[in-house]
N, C-alpha and C positions, 0 to 999 in steps of 0.2 A: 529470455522471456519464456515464462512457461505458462503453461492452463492446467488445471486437473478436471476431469470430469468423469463421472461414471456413476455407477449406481448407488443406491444409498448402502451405507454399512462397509462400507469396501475400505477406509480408512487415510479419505481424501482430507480429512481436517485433520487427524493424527499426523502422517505427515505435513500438515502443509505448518503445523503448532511444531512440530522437533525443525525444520528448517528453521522457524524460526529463532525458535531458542538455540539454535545453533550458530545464526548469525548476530545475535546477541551475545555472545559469549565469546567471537571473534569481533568484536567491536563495531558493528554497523549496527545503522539506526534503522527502524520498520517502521514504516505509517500501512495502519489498518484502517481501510476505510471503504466505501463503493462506489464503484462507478457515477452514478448519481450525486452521491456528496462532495466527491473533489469538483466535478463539472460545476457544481455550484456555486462552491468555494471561490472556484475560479472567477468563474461570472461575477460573484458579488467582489469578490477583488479587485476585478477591473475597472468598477465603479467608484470605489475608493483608492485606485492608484496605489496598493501594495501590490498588484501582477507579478511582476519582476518579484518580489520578495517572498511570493506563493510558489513563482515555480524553483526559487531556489530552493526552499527547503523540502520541497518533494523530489528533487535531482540530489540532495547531499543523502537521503535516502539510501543505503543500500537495498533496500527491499520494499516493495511496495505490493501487500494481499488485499486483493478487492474481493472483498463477502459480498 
């Protein structure tokens, strides 16, 4: 697990876009998304009974960048 944070200009999206393309290219899959949206996702998931099917395909993830 990592975080980045700091100031603006410093080249915390740059990096965080080449890990990506780097883990794509070594064959792992990347969900972009935020905080916000997967808790959601979630939630409404669990109303319709794919749960289980939500959190599997966020764990076969290699990478998961919350913007």
């Amino acid at each position: 697990m990592s975080a980045s944070m700091g100031l603006p200009g410093t080249g915390k999206t740059y990096l965080a876009i080449a890990l990506e393309l780097k883990a794509v290219s070594l064959g792992y899959g990347i969900l972009v998304t935020t905080v916000n949206r997967m808790l959601k996702d979630l939630y409404i998931s669990r109303a319709g009974n794919s749960y289980q099917q939500k959190l599997k395909k966020i764990r076969q993830c290699g990478l998961v960048d919350f913007r």
